[in-house]
C-alpha positions in Angstrom: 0.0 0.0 0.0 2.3 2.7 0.8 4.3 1.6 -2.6 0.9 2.5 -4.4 0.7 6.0 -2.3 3.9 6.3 -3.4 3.5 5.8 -6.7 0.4 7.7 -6.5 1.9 11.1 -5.9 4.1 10.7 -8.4 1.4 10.0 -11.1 -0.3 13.2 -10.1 3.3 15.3 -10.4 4.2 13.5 -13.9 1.3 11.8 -15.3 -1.9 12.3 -17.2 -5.2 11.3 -15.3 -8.6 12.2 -14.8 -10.4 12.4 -11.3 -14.8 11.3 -10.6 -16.7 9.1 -11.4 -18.2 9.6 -14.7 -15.2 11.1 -16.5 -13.2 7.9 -15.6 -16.2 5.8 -17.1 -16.1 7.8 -19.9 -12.3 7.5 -20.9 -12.9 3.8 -20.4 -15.4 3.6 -22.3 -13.4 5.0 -24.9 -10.4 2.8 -24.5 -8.0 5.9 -23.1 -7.8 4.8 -19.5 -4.8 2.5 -19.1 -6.2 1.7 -15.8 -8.4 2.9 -12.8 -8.1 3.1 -9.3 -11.7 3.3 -7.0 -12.0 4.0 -3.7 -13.5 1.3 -1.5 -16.8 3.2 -0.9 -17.3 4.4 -4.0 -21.0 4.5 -4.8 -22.3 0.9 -6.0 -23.3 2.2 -9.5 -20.3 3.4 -10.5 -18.2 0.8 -9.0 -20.5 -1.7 -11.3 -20.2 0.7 -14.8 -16.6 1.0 -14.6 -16.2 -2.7 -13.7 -18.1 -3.6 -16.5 -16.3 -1.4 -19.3 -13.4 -2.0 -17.6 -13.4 -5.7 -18.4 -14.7 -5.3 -21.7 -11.2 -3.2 -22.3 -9.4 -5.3 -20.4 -8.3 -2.3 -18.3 -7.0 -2.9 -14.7 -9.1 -1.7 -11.9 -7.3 -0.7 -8.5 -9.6 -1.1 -5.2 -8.0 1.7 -2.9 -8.7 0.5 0.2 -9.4 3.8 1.7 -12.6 5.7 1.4 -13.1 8.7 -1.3 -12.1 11.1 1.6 -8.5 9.5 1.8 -8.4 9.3 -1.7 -9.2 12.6 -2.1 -6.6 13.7 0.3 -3.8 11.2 -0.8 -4.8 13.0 -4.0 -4.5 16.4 -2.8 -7.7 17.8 -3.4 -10.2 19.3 -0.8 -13.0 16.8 -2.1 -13.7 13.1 -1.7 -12.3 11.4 -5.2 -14.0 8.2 -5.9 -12.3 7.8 -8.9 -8.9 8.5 -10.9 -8.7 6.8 -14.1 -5.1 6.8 -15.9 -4.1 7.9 -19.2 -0.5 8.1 -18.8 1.7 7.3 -16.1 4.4 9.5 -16.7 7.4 8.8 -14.2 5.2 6.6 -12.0 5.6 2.7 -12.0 1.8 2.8 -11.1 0.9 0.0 -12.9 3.6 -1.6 -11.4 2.8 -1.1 -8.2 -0.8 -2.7 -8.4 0.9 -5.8 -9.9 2.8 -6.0 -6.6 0.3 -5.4 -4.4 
């Protein structure tokens, strides 16, 4: 876990990515997301659309296993995040870091 926070931060400082819930469905919907990471208590609807597009793209999925608020501050925004989905990872070994853990 604190490799993914890790790697986390630096995805926000180098990388491309879009934060909530329906803009992540929508870029993997239309194949951009190379993978998406939801909070634990993200709301049941969108945890079941972006599961199901997700494996339709064969794009990873990343259960955070904090809540939106600790996303949301891990992410350094004021808000809850349920969502960040992943166009480019820049500098980050993100992907890598799910893998792991």
């Amino acid at each position: 876990m604190a490799n993914f926070e890790r790697e986390l931060k630096n995805l926000l400082k180098s990388g491309k990515f879009v934060i909530g819930s329906k803009e992540s469905i929508k870029t993997v919907k239309t194949g951009k997301a190379k993978m998406v990471i939801v909070a634990m208590n993200a709301l049941p609807r969108y945890r079941e659309s972006v599961k199901y597009y997700a494996k339709l793209g064969n794009i990873p999925i990343y259960e955070y296993e904090g809540t939106t608020v600790d996303l949301g501050a891990l992410s350094g925004k004021p808000y809850p995040v349920s969502m960040i989905a992943v166009l480019d990872e820049g500098s980050s070994r993100i992907l890598e870091a799910i893998e792991e853990g």
